[in-house]
N, C-alpha and C positions, 0 to 999 in steps of 0.2 A: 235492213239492220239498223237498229236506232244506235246515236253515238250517246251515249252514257254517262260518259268518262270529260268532265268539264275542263279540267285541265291538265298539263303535266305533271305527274306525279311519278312516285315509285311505289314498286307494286310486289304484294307478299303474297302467296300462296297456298291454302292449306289443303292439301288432296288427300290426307287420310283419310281410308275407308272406314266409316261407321258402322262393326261388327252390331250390334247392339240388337235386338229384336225389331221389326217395323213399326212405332208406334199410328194407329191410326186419327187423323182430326186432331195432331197436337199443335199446343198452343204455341207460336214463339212470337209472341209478340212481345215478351222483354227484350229480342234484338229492334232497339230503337237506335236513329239518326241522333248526330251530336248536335247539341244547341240547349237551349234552358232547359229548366226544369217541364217539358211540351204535354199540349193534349193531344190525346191520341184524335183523331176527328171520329174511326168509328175504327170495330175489328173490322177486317178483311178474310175471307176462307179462300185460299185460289187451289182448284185441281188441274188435272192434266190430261189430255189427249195427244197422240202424236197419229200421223197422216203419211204414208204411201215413203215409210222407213227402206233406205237400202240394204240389201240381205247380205251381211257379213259371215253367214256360215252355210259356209259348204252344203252339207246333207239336210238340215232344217232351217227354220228360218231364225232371224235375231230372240236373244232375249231381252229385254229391255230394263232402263233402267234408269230414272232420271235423278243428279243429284243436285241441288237447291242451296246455292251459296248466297252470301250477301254481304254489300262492300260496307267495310269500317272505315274511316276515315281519321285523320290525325292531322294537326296545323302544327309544326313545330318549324321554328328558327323559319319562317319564309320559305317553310318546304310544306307540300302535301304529301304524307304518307297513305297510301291507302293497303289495305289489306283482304284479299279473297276470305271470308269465312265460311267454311262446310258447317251448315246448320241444319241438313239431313238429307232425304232421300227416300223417292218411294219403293212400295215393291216391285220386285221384280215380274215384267210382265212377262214368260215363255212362247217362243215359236208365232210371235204377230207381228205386221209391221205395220200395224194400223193399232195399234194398244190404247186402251184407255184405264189409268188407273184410278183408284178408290182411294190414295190416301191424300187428304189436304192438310194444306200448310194454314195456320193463321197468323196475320201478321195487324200487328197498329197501323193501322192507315197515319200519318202529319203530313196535311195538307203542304206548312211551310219548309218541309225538308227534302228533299232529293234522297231516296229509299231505292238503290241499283240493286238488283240483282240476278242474279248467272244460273240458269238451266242447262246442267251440261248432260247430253245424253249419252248414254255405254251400253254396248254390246255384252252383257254380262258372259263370265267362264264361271260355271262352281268352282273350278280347281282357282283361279285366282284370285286371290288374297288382298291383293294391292289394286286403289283404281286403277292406276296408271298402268296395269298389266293383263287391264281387260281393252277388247276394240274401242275405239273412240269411234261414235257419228257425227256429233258436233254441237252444236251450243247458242243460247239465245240468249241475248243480255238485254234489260229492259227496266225501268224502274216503273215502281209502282203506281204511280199518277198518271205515267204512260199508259200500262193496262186499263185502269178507271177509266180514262178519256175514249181510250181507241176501242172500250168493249160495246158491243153489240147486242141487245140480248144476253147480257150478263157475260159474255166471253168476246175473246178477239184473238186472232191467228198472227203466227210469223213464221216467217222461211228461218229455216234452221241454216246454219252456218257451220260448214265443217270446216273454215281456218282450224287451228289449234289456237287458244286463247291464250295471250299475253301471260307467262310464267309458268304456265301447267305445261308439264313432261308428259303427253302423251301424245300415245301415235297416231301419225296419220297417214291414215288408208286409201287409195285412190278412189273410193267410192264417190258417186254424184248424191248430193238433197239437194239441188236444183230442184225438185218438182216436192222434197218435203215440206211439213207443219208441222209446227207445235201449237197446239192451241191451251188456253186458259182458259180457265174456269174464273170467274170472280164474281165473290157475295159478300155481300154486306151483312154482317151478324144483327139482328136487329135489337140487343140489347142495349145499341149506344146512341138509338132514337129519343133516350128520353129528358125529358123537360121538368124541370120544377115548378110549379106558379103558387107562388105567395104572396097571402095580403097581411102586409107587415105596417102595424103605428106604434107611434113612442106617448109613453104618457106620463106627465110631471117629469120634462125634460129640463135642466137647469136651464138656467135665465142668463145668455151670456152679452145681450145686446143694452146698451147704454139708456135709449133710447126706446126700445124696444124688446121684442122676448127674444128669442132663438131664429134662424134662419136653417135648421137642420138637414141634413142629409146625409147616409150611411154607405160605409164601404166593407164589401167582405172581401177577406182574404183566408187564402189554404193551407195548411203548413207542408210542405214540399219535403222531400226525402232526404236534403240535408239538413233539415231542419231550419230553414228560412221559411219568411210569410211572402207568398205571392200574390197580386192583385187579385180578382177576378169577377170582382163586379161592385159598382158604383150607382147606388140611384141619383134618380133629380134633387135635388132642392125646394124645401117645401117651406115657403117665406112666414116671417112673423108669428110663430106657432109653438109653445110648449107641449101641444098634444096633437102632431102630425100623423095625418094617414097617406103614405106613399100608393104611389101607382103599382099596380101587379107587377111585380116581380116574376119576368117568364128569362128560365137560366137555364141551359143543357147540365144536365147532369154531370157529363164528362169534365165541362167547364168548371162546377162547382165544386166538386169533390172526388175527380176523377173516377167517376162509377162507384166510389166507396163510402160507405153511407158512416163509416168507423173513421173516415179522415178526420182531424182537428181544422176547426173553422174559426175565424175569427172576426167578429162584429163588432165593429167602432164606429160611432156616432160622433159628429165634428157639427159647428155650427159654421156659418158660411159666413165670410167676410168678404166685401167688393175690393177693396184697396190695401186687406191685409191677409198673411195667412190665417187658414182655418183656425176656430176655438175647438178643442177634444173638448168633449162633452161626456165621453166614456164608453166601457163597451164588455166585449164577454168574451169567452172561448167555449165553445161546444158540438161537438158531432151535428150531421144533419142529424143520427138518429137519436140522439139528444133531442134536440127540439124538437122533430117530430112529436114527443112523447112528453114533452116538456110545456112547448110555446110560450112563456112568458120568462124573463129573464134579467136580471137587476143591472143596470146600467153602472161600471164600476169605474171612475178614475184615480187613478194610485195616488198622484200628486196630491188629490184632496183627503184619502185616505191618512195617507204621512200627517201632514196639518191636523186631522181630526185628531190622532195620536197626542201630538203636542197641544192642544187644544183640549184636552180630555182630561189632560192633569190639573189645568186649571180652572176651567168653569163645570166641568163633567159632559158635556155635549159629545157624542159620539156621531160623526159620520155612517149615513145608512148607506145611501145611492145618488145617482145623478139622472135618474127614472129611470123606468122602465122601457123594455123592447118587447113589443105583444105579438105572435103568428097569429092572426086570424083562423085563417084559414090557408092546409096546405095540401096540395094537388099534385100528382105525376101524373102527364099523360106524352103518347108517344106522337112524334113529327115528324115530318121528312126533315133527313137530317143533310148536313150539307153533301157528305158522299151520296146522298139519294140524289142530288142534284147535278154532280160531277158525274155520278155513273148515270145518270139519266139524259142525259146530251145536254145540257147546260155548259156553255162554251167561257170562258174569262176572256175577256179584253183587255190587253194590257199596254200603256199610253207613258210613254218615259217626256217633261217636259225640265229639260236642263236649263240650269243657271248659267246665263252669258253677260252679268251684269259685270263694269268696271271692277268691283270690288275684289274680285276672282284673281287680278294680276294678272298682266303681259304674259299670253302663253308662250311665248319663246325666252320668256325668264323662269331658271330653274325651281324661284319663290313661286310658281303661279299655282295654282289647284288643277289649272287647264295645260300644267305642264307635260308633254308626252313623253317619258321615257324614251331616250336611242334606245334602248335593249327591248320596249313595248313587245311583248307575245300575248297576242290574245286568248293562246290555252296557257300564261302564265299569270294567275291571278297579283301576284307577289310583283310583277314586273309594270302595274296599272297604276294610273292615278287614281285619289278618290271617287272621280265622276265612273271614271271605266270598272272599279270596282263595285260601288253601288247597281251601277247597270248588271254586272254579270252576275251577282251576287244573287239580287230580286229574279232576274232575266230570263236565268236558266231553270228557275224553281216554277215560274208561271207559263212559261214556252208550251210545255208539251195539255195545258188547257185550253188551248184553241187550237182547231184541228186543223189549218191551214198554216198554222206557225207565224201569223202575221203583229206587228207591234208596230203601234206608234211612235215617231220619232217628233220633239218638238222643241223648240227652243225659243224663250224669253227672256226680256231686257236686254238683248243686242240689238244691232242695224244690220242688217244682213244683204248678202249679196248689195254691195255697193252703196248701199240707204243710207241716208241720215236718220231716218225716223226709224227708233226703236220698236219694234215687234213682241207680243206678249203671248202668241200661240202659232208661231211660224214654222213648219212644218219641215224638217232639214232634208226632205226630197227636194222641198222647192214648187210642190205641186200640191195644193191645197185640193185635188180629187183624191188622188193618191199617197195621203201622208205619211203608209204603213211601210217595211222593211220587213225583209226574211227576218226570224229569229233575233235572238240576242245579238248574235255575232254581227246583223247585220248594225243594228242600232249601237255597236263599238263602231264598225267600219264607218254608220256616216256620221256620229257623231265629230271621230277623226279627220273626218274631210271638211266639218262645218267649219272646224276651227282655222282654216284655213279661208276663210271664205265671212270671215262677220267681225263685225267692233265691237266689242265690249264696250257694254253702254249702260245705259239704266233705265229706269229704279226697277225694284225686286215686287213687279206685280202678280198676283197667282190669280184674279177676278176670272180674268177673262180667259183662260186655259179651263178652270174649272168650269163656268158656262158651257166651253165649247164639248165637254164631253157627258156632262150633263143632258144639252140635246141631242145627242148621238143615243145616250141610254134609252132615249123614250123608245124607240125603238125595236126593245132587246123584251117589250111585255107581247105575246101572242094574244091577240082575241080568240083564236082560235082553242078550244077550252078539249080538256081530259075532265071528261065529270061533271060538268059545269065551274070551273078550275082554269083561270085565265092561265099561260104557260110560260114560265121565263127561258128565253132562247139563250140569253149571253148577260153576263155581268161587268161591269166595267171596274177596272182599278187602275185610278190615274196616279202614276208615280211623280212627287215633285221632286229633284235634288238641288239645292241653293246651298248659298254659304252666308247666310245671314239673313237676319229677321226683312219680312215683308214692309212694304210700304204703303200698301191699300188693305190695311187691317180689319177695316170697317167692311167696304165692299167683300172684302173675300168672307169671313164672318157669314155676312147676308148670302151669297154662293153657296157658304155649304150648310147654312140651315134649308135654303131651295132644295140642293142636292139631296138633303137627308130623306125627301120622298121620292128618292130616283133610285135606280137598281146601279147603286156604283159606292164605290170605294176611293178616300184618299188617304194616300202613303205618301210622307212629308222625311227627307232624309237629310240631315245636314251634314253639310261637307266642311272640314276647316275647322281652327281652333274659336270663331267666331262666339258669341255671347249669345244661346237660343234662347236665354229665359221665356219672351216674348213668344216666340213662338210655340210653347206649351199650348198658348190661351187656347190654338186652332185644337187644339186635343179635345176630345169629345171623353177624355177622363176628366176635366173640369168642368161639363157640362153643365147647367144648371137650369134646365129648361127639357122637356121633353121629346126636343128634337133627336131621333137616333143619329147612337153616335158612330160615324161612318172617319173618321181622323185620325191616325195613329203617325205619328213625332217620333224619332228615331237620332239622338247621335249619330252618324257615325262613328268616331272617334274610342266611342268606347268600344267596342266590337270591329277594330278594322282590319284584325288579325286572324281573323275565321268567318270565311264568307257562308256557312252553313248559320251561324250565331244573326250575322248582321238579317239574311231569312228570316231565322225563328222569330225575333223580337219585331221588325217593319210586318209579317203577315200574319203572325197569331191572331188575331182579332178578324180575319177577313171573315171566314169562315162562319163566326156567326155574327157579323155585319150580315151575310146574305140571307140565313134564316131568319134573322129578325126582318126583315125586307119582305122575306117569303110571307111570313107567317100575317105579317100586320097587313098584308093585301090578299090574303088566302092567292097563292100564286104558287103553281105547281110546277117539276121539273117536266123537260119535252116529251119523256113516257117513262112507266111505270117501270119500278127497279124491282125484281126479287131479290129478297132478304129473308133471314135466316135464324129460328128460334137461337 
């Protein structure tokens, strides 16, 4: 029985029976995970089987019945609320205790969310009305990234539980599922395979360099459901140029316009500056299926707009554009998407290296970052310092993608166990064969103990932590081929959390442009009210060079009150970090996935 349930919380219940008709193959994947505005990574279809049911009636055998809830969540005042929701149920299977039903659930796959949910199984009565007044057999709880990891051949089994679950009123009967199953079903719908590739150039781009013409590069953005623009893609930088032809432009559809070809997009042109922020240059608003149909598109910035206006009365000169945006050429085709990778045994590695430098303050001073709470519960998120919250936050979200539950423990800029000489990839087992730890909890547990055991020392190096897991990665490509299709075993994603900017800015820089052709990922979290401007740079959304960008920068601070939130925004980008990895080395998951018109 997987434990679910990350921390203490309180817990709401809804067990009304859903009279309604059965619907078959419906969709709910508008129940989504709290956090930003997310993509979904793909749909999910999950059906059901169950396996050698105890016979609760008398004269024939059970009729069955499974209902399908799934946990809400709420952060309020330093509390977790969470809430059981009934979001349906299949039909009723008669007189089997081996039942296989026909109707599936669809649900949003987010990778960076934590998506639990409760199969509770019943003995159905016609005569009764009420769950709670039919037999109970019992229940499986499980979160969705669970099933993706632990399926087999597109399904994976669990021992059914006949506890009664946490706040549900119903009975229980002395029957045994000791020797029960529940099995799942899971497929990936394969409409959310696909890819965009566009060849996009500007022409008669304004002249914003002194010196020189323009240093251009473009960013699109989505417009999101409350009506904010969210990032969602960044080309390179394409030097000394008024009439730039960028690189292919390869985007998941999901990513781009969330599967909706009707979303509003927005295309803004900037010129690039070394030592100052960007120049707007200008830009547009329009559907993909706009341009589709469209492809050329006048480059507009308002500021010079205005000017033209008051410029217009006097010499007559009207403001046209600031150039042109041209699509060449545009292409859909379908990829293995990242859940084709996760459901396909493609394993994550996940590597926590914690900040031990001076800066941090005397852990047994209440000011420190490395202060431990007397009240410290590690299923109490609210009761953690920043470091333990960052760990459990990331920890519990990436855990159940490696199927031995093992994680990296590591710590830098301290002297450890007794040393003068500070350490930049020190392993807090203490055994550089063995650096890894059970689970998250484990990586709280010995984070807790290092602290008791090392100086805060310096400086804030990340060179050589990155190296080290870099060559760990080379490992994770198979020779061993599907197709002719080298096969990725494992991915890596090294977690940094500091509290202030690096001091081998150069070296680490050179690291993760090496890394960018390695199968790994870095998540950089800052702790503390600290000044990170500088460490934006490491972001691979400033990128200006064709190296992919594998970097994602996080405050904490701003997010430190919903640990689903601080997820979404440190892993949204992993996801397709690993397809663009896949795709630019044609590199296939460990076996093939079915998937689902």
């Amino acid at each position: 029985m997987d434990n679910v349930n990350l921390y203490s919380d309180t817990v709401n219940i809804n067990t009304e029976v859903n009279t309604d008709p059965v619907i078959f193959n419906y969709d709910y994947s508008k129940v989504k995970a709290p956090g930003r505005d997310l993509n979904a990574i793909s749909k999910v279809e999950i059906k059901f089987s169950c396996k050698n049911l105890p016979n609760l009636d008398a004269v024939s055998k059970s009729d069955c019945r499974i209902f399908v809830y799934f946990q809400e969540r709420k952060y309020e005042n330093n509390q977790i609320f969470t809430n059981w929701v009934k979001i349906g149920s299949t039909e009723t299977i008669k007189d089997n205790l081996n039942p296989e039903f026909s109707k599936s659930f669809i649900f949003d796959y987010y990778f960076e969310c934590i998506q639990n949910l409760r199969f509770v199984i019943m003995d159905m009565d016609e005569e009764c009305v009420n769950m709670e007044d039919n037999d109970y057999i019992g229940y499986v709880e499980v979160s969705i990234g669970d099933m993706i990891t632990k399926a087999k051949d597109n399904a994976c089994c669990f021992k059914i539980n006949n506890d009664v679950p946490l706040g549900m009123k119903l009975k229980k009967n002395s029957h045994n599922t000791k020797n029960s199953e529940l099995k799942v079903y899971i497929e990936i719908l394969k409409d959310n395979n696909l890819y965009a590739l566009m060849d996009i150039c500007g022409k008669n781009l304004d002249k914003k360099d002194l010196f020189g013409k323009s240093d251009p590069y473009f960013i699109v953005s989505k417009k999101t459901a409350d009506g904010k623009w969210l990032k969602v893609y960044q080309s390179t930088m394409i030097r000394n140029t008024l009439n730039p032809s960028w690189p292919k432009v390869d985007i998941p559809l999901l990513q781009l316009n969330s599967g909706d070809d009707k979303r509003l997009l927005k295309w803004d042109v900037y010129d690039w500056d070394k030592d100052t922020d960007p120049d707007y240059i200008g830009g547009f608003e329009a559907t993909f299926e706009e341009i589709k149909q469209k492809k050329e598109f006048e480059l507009i910035n308002n500021k010079k707009v205005e000017k033209s206006e008051k410029k217009k009365e006097k010499d007559g000169k009207k403001y046209k554009n600031s150039g042109l945006l041209i699509f060449n050429r545009i292409d859909i085709k379908e990829e293995q998407s990242f859940s084709c990778f996760t459901l396909g045994g493609t394993e994550i590695a996940v590597d926590f290296a914690i900040d031990f430098t001076g800066s941090n303050g005397d852990p047994d001073e209440e000011t420190s970052l490395h202060y431990i709470n007397p009240k410290y519960d590690p299923m109490d998120f609210y009761s953690m310092n920043d470091y333990q919250k960052a760990i459990s936050a990331i920890g519990y979200v990436l855990e159940p993608y490696d199927s031995n539950k093992l994680i990296g423990a590591y710590g830098y800029g301290g002297c450890f166990n007794k040393s003068d000489t500070p350490e930049f990839s020190h392993p807090l087992t203490n055994d550089p064969d063995k650096p890894n730890v059970l689970g998250t909890r484990g990586v709280l547990d010995i984070y807790t103990h290092a602290l008791k055991n090392v100086k805060l020392y310096g400086p804030t190096n990340f060179a050589p932590m990155i190296g080290k897991i870099r060559d760990e990665s080379e490992k994770n490509v198979s020779d061993a081929s599907i197709n002719g299709h080298r096969i990725l075993l494992k991915y890596n994603i090294l977690v940094f959390i500091t509290d202030g900017a690096i001091t081998d800015m150069e070296e680490t820089l050179n690291e993760i442009k090496t890394a960018s052709s390695y199968p790994m990922s870095i998540i950089i979290i800052g702790v503390g009210s600290a000044d990170f401007d500088k460490m934006k740079k490491l972001d691979g959304d400033d990128r200006t060079s064709e190296f992919r960008d594998i970097v994602q920068f996080v405050p904490l601070n701003e997010f430190i009150d919903n640990p689903s939130k601080i997820a979404a925004e440190t892993l949204a980008e992993v996801p397709f970090q690993l397809t663009s990895y896949a795709r630019k080395n044609d590199i296939y998951p460990p076996f093939a996935v079915r998937s689902k018109n």
